[in-house]
GUKEVEX-994918 format. One line per 3 residues: for each residue x, y negated, z negated of N, C-alpha, C, O. Coordinates in nm, 4 decimals, m for minus. Each point is the difference from the previous one (the first is absolute). Layout:
X,Y,Z,X,Y,Z,X,Y,Z,X,Y,Z ~ ...
***
This chain:
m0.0721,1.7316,m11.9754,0.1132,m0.0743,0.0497,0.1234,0.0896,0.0109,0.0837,m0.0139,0.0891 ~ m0.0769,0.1132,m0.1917,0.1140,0.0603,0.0371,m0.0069,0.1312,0.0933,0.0937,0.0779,0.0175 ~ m0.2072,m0.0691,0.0325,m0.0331,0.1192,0.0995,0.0927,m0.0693,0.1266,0.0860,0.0549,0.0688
m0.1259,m0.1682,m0.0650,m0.0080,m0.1059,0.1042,0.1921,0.0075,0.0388,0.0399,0.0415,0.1088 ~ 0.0429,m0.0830,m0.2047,0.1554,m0.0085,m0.0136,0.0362,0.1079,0.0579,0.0434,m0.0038,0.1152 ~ m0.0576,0.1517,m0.2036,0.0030,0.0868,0.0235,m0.0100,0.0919,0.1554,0.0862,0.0589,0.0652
m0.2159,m0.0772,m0.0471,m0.0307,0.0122,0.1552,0.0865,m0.0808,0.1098,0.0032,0.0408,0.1161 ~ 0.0576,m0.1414,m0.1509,0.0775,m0.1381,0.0854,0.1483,0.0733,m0.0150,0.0726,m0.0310,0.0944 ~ m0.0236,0.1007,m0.1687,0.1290,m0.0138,m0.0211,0.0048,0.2192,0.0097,0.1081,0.0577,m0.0116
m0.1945,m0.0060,0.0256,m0.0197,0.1198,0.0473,0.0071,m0.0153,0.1532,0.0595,0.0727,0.0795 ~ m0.1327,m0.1824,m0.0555,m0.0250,m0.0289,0.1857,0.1570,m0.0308,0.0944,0.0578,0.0322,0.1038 ~ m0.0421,m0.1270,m0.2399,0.1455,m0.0363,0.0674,0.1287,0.0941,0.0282,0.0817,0.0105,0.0914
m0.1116,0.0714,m0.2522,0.1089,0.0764,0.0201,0.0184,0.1209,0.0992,0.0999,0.0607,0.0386 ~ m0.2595,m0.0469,m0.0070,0.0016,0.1287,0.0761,0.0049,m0.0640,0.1636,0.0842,0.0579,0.0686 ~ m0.1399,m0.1374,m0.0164,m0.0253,m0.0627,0.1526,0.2116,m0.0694,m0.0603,0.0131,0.1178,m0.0332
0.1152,m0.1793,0.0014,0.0593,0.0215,m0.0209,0.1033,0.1429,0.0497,0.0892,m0.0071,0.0845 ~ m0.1301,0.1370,m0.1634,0.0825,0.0903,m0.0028,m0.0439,0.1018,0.1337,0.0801,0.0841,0.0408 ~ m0.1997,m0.0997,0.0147,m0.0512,0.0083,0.1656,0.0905,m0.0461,0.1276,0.0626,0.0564,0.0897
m0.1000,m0.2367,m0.1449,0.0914,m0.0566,0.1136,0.1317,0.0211,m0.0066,0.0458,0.0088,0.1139 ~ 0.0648,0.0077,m0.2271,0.1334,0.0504,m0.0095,m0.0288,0.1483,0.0876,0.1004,0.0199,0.0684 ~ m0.1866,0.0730,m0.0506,0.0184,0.1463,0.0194,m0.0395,0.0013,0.2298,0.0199,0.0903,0.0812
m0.0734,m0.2233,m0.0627,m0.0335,0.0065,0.1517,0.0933,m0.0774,0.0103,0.0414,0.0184,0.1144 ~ 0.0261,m0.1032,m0.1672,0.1258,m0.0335,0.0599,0.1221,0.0521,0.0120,0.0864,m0.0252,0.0840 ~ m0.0849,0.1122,m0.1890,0.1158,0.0864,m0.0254,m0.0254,0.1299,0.1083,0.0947,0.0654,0.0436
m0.2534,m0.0347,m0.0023,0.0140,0.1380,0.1049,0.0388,m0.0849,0.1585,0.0830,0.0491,0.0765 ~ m0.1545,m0.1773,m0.0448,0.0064,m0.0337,0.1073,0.1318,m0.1716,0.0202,m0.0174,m0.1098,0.0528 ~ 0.1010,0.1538,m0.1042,0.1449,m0.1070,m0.0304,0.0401,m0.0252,0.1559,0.0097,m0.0977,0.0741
0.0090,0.2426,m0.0642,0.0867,0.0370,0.1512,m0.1040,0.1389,0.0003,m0.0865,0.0555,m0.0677 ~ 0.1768,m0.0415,0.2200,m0.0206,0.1889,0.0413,0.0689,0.1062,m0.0940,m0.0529,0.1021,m0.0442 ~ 0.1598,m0.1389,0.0261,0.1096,0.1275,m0.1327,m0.1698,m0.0445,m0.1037,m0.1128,0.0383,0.0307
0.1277,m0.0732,m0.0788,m0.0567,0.0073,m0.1425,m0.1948,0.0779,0.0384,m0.0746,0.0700,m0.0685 ~ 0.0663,m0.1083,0.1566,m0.1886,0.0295,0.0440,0.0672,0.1417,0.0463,m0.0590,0.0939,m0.0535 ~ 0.1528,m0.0583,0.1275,0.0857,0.1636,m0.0039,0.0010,0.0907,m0.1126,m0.0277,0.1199,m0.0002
0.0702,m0.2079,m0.1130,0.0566,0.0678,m0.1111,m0.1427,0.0102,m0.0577,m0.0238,0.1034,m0.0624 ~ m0.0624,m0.1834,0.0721,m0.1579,0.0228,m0.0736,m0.0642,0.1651,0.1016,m0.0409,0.1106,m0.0355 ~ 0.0575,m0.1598,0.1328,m0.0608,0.1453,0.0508,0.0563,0.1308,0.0282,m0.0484,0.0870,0.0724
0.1474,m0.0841,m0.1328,0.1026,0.1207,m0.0111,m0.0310,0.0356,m0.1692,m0.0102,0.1042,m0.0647 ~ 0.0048,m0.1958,0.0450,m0.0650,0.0298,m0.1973,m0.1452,0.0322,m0.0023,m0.0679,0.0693,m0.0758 ~ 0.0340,m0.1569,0.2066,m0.1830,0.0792,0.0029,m0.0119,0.1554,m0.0048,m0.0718,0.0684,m0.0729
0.1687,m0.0264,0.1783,m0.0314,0.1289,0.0512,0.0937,0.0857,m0.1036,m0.0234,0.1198,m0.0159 ~ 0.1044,m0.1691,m0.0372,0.0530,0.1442,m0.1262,m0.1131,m0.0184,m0.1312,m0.0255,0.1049,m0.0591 ~ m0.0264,m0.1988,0.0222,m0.1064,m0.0360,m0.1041,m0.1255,0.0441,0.0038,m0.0714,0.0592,m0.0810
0.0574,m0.0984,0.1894,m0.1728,0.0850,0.0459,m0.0302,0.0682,0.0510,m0.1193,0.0304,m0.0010 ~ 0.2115,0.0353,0.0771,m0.0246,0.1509,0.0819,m0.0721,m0.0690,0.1138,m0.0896,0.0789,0.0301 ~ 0.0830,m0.1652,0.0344,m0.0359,m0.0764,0.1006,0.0976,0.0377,0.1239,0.1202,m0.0231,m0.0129
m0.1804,0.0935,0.1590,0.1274,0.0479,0.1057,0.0242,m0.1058,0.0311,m0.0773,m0.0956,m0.0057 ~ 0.2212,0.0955,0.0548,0.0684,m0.1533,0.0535,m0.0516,m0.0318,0.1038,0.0266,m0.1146,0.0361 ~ m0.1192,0.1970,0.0549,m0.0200,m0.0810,0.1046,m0.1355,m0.0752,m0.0388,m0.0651,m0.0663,0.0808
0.0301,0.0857,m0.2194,m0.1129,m0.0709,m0.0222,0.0207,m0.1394,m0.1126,m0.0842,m0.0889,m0.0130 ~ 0.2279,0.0965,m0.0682,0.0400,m0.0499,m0.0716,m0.0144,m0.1358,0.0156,m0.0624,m0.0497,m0.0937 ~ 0.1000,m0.0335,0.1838,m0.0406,m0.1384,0.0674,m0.1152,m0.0355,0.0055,m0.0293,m0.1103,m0.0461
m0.0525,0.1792,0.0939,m0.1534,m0.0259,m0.0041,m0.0238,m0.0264,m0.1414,m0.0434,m0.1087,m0.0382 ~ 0.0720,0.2101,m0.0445,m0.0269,m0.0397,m0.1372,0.0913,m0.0998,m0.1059,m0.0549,m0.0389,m0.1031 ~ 0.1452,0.0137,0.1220,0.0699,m0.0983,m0.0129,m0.0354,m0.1533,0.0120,0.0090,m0.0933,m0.0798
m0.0618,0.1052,0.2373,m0.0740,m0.1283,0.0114,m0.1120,m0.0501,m0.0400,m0.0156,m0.1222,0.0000 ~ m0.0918,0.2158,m0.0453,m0.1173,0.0071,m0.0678,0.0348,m0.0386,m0.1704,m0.0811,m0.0696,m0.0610 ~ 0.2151,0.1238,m0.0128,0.0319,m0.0452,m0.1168,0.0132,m0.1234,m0.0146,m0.0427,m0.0562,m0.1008
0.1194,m0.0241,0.2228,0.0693,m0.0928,m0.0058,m0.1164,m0.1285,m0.0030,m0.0053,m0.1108,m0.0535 ~ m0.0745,0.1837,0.1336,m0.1355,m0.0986,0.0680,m0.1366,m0.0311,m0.1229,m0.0736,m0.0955,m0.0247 ~ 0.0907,0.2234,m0.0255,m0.0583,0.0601,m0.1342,0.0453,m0.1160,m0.1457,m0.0764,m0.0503,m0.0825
0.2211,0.0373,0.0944,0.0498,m0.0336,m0.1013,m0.0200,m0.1988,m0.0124,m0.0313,m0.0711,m0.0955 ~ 0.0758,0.0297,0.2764,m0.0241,m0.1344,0.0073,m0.1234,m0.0368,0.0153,m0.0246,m0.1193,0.0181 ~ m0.0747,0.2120,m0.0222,m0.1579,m0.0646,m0.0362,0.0049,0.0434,m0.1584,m0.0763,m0.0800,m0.0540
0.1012,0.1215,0.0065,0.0011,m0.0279,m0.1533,0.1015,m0.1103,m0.0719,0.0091,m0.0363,m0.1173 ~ 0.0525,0.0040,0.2195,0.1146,m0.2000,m0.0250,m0.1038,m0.0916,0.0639,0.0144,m0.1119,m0.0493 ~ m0.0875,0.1131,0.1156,m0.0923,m0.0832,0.0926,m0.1087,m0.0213,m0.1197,m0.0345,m0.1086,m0.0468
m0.0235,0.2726,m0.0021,m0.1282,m0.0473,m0.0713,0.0118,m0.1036,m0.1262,m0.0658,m0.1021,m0.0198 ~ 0.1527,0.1505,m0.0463,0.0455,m0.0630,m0.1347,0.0967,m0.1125,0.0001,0.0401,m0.0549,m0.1026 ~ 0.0017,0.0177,0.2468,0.0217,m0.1037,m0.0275,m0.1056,m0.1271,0.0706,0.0291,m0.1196,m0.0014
m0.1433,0.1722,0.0555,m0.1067,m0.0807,0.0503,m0.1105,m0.0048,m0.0737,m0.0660,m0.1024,0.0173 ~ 0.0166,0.1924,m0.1071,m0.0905,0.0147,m0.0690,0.0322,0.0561,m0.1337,0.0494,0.1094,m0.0272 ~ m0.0965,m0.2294,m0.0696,0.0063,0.0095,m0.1660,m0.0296,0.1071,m0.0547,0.0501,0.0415,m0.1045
m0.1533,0.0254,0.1851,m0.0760,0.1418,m0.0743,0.0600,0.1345,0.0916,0.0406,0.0999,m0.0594 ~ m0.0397,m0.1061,0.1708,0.0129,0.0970,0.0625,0.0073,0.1248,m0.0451,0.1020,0.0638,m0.0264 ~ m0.2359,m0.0241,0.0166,m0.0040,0.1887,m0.0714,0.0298,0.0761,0.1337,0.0546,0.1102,m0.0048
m0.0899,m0.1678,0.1245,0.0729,0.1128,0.1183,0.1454,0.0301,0.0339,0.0482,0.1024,0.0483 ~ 0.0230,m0.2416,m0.0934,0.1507,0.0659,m0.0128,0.0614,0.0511,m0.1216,0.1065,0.0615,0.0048 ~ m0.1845,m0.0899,m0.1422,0.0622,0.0694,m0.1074,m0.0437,0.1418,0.0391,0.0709,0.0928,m0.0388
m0.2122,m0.0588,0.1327,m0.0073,0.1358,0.0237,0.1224,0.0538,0.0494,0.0880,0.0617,m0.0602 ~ m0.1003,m0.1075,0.2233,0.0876,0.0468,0.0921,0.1672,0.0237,m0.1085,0.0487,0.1126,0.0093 ~ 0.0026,m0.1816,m0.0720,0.1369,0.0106,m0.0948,m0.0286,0.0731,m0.0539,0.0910,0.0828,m0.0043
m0.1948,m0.0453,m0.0642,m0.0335,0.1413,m0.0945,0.0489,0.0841,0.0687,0.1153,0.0388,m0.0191 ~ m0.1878,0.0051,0.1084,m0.0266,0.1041,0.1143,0.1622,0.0039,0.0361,0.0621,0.0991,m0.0384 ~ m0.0130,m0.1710,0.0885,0.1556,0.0027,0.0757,0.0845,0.0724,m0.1083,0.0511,0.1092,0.0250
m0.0352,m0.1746,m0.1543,0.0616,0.0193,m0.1350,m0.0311,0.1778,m0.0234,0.0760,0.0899,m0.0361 ~ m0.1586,m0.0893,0.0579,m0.0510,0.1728,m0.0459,0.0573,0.0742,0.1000,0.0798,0.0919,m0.0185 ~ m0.1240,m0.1350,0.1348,0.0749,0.1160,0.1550,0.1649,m0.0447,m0.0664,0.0870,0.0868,0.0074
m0.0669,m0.1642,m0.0432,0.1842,m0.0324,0.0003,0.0338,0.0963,m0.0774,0.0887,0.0815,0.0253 ~ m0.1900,m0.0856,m0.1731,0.0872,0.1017,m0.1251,m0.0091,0.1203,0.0414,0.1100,0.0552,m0.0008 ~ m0.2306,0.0379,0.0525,m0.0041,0.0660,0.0604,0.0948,0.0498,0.0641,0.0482,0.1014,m0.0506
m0.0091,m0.1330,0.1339,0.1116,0.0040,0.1188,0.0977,0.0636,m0.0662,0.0424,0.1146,0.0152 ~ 0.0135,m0.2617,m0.1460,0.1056,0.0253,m0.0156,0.0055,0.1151,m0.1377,0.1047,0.0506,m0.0405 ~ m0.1994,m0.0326,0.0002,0.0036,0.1508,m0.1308,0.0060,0.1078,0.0969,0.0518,0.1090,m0.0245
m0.1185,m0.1486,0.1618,0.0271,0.1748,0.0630,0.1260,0.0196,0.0237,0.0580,0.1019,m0.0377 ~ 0.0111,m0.2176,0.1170,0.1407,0.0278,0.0321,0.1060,m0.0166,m0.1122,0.1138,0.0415,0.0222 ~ m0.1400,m0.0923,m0.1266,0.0569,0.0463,m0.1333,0.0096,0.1602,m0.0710,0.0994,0.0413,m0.0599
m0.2320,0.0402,0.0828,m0.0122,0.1085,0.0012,0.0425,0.0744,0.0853,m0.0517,0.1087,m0.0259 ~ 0.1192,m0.0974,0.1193,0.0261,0.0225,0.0968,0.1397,m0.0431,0.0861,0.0332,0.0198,0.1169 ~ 0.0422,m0.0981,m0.2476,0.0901,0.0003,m0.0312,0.0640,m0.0654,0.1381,0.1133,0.0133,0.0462
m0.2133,m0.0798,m0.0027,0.0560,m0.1579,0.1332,0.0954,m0.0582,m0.0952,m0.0129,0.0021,m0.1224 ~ 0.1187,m0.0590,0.1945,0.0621,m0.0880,m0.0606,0.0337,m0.1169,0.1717,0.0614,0.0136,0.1059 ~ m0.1512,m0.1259,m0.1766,0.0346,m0.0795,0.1422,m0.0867,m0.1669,m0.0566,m0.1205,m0.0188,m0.0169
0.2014,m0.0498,0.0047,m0.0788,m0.1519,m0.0370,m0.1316,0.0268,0.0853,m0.0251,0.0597,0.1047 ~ m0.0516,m0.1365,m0.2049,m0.1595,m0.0023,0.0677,m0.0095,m0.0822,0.0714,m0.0729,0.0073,0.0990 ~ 0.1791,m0.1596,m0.1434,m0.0070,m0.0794,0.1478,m0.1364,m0.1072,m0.0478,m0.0124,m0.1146,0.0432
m0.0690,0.1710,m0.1263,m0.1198,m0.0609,m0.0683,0.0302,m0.2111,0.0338,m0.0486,m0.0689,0.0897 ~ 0.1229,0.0365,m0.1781,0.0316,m0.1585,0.0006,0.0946,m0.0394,0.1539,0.0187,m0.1183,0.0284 ~ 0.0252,0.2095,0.0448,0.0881,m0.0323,0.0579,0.1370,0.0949,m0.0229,0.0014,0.1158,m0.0417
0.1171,m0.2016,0.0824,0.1611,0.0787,m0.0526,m0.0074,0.0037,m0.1515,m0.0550,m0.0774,m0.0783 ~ 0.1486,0.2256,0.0513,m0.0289,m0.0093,m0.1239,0.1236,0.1255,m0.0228,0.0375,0.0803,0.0853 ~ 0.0017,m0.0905,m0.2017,0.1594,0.0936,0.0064,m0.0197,0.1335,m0.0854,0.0839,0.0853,m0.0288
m0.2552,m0.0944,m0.0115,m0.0062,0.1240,m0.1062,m0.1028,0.1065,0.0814,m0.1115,m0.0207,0.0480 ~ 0.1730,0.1118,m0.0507,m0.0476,0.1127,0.0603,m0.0796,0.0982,m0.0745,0.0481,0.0942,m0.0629 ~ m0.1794,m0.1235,0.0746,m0.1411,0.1088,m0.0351,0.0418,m0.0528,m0.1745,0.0697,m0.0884,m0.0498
m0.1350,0.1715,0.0119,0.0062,0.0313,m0.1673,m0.1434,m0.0476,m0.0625,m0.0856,m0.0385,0.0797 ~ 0.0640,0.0395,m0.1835,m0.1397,m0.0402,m0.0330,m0.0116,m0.1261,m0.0336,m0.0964,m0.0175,m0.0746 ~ 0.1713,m0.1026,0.1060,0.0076,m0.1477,m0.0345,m0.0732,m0.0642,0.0796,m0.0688,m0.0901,m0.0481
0.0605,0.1229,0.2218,m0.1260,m0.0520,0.0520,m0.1426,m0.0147,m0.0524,m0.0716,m0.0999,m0.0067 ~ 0.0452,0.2539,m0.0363,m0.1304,0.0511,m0.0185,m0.0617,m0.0643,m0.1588,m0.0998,m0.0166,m0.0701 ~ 0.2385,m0.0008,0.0810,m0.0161,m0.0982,m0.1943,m0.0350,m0.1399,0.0565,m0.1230,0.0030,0.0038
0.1464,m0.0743,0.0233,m0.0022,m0.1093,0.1086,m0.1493,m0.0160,0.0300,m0.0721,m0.0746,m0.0662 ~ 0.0277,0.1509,0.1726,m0.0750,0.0371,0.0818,m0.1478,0.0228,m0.1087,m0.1078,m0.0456,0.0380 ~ 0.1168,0.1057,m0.1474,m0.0709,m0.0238,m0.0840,m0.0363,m0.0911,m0.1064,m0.1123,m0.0232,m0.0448
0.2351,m0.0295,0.0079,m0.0210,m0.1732,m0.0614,m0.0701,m0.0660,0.1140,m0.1195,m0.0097,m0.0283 ~ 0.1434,m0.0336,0.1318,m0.0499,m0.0607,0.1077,m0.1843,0.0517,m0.0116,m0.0736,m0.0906,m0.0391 ~ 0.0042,0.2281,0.0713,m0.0846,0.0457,m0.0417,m0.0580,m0.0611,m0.0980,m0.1166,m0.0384,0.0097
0.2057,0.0168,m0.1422,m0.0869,m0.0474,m0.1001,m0.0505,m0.1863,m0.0030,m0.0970,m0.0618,m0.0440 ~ 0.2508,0.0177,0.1322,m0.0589,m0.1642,m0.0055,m0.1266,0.0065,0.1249,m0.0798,m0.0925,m0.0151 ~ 0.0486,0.1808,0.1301,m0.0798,0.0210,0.0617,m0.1504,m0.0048,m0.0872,m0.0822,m0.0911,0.0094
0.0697,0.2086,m0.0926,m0.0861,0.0015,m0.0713,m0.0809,m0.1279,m0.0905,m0.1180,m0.0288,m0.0197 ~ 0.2469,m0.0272,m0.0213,0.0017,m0.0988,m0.1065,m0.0581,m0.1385,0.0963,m0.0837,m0.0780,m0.0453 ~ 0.1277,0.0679,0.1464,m0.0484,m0.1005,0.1214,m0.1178,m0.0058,0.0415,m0.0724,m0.0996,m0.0029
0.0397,0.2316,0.0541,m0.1651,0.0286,0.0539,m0.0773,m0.0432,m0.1507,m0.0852,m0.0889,m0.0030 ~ 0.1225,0.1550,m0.1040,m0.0946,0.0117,m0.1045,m0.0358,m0.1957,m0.0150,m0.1114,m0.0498,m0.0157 ~ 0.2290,m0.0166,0.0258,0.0279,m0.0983,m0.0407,m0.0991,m0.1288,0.0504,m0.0598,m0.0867,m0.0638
0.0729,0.1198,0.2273,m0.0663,m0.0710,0.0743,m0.1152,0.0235,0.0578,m0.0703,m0.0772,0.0651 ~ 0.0482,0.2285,m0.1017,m0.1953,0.0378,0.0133,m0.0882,m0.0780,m0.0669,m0.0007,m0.1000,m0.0718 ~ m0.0723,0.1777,0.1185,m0.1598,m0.0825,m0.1074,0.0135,0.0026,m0.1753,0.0046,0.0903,m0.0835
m0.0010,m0.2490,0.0780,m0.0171,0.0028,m0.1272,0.1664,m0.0564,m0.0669,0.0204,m0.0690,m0.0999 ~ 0.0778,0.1269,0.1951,0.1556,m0.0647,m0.0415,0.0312,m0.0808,0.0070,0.0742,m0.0448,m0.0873 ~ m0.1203,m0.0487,0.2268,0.0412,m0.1484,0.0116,0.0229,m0.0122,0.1215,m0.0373,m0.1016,0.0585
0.0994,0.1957,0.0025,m0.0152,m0.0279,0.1486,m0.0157,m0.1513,0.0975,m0.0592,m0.0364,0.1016 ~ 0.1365,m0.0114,m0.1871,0.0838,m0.1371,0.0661,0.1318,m0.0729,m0.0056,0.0838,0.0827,m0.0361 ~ m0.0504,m0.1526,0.0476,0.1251,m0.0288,m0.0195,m0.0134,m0.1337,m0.0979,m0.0708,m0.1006,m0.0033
0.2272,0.1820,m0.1085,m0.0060,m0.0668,m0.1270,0.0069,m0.2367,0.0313,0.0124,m0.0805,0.0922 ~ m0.0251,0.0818,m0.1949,m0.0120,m0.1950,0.0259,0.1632,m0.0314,0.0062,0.0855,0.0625,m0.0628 ~ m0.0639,m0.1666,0.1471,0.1094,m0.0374,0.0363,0.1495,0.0142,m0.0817,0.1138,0.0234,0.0408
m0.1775,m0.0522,m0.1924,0.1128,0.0045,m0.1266,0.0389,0.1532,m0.0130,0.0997,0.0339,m0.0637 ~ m0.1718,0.0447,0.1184,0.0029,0.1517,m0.0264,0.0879,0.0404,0.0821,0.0917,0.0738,m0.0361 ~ m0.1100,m0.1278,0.1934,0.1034,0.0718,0.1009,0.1019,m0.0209,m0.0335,0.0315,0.1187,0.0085
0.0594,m0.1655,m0.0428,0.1228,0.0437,m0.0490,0.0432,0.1109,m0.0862,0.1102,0.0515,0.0185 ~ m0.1970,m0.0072,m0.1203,0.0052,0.0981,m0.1405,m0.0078,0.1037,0.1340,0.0921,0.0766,0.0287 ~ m0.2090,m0.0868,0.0425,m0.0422,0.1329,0.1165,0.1404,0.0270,0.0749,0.0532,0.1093,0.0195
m0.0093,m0.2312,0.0154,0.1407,0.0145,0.1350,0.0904,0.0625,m0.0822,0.0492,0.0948,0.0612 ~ 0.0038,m0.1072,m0.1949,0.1142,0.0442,m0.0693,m0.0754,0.1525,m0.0628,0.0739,0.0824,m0.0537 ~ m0.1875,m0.0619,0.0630,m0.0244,0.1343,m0.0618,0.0344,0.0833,0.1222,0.0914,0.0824,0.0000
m0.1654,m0.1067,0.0986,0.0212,0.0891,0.1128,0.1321,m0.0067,0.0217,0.0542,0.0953,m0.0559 ~ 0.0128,m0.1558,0.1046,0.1559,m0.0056,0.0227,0.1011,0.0925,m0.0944,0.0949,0.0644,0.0447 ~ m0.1354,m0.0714,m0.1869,0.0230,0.0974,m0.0795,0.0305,0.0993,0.0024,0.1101,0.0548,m0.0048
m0.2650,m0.0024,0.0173,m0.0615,0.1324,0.0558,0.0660,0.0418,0.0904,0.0833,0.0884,m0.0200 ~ m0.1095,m0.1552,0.1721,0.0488,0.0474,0.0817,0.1699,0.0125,0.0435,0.0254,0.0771,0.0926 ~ 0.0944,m0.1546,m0.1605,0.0717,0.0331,m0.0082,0.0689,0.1223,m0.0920,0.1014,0.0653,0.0245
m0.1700,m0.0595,m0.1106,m0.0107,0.1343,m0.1068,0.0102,0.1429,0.1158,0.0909,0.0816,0.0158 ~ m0.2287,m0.0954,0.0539,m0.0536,0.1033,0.0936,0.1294,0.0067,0.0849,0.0602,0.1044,m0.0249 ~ m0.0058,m0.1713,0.1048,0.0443,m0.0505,0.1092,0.1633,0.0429,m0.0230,0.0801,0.0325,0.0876
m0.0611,m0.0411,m0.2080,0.1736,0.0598,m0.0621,m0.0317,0.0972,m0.1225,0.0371,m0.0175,m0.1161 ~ m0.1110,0.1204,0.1637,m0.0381,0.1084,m0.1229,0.1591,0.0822,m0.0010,0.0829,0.0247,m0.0875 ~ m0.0940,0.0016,0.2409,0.1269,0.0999,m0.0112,0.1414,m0.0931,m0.0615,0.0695,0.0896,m0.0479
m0.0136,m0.1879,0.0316,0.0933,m0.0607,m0.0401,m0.0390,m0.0237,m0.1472,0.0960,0.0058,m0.0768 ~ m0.2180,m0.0318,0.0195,m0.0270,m0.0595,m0.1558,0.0421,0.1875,m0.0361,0.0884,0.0119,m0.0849 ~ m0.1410,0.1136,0.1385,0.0372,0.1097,m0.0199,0.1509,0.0273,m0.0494,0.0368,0.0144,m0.1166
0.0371,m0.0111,0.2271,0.1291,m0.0008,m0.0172,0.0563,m0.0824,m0.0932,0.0414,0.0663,m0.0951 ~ m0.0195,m0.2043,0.0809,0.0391,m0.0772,m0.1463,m0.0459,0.1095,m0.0698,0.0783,0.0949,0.0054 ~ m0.2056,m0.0706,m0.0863,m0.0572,0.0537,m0.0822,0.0351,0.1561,m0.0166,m0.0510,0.0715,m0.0863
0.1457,m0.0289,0.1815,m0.0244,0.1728,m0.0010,0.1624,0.0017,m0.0096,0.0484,0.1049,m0.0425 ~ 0.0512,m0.2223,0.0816,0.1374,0.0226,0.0505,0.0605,0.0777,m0.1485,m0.0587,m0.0028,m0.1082 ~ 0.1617,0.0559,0.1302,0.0636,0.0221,m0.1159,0.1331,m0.0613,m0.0428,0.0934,m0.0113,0.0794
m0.0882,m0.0213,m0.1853,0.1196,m0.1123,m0.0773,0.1051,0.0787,0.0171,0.1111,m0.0359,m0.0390
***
């Protein structure tokens, strides 16, 4: 039973912090701009190819909001989010090393430029990924909790995903100096 919660409120939080990140690239044109101008300093991607790949993230990202929010188990979009999550940290440790300094643009607008708080992010996310697939595979439960439960599920994920969703601001409180 508690594979079951677990997996529900991993699902939520992550199909959640997805759909905040395709709405935030595709709002307007400025902002789906500002995603592929962050594509191409992040990934070494040429700009005249940057769009192409941009749109494949974007397309990438709202079939992983589609899967999990249509299907209880969905191990093909906790894949596909794996997979995205890894090319993201990726990205952003190279251009950290490399001493990019340029919002990743990852959720959408965003006022903090590079640093390792995405990739911190980006790997919590990873782990409720993990914790989801494991949750709702064979043997976890891989259904959706009984009616009295969805609520505990709606306020866990919401949690979660607002946690995820204001890392860089819970940062700052936490880092400001008195």
């Amino acid at each position: 039973m508690t594979a079951l919660y677990l997996g529900s409120i991993c699902r939520g939080a992550v199909l959640a912090v997805f759909a905040v990140a395709v709405f935030g690239k595709v709002r307007d044109r400025a902002a789906f701009g500002e995603f592929r101008r962050a594509t191409v300093a992040l990934s070494g991607v040429r700009a005249d190819r940057a769009g192409v790949v941009a749109v494949l993230v974007v397309a990438a990202e709202a079939a992983v909001v589609g899967g999990l929010a249509t299907d209880p188990t969905a191990p093909w979009a906790f894949t596909v989010a794996a997979v995205l999550l890894g090319a993201f940290s990726v990205a952003l440790w190279r251009g950290l090393r490399a001493g990019v300094v340029v919002p990743c643009r990852c959720l959408g607008a965003t006022l903090t430029a590079g640093g390792g708080l995405p990739i911190v992010r980006n790997l919590l996310l990873l782990a409720l990924v993990a914790v989801g697939l494991w949750a709702t595979g064979p043997g976890g439960g891989g259904d959706l909790p009984p009616p009295a439960g969805v609520p505990v599920c709606l306020a866990g994920a919401a949690v979660l995903a607002g946690v995820l969703l204001r890392l860089d601001q819970l940062a700052d409180v936490f880092t400001a100096r008195l």
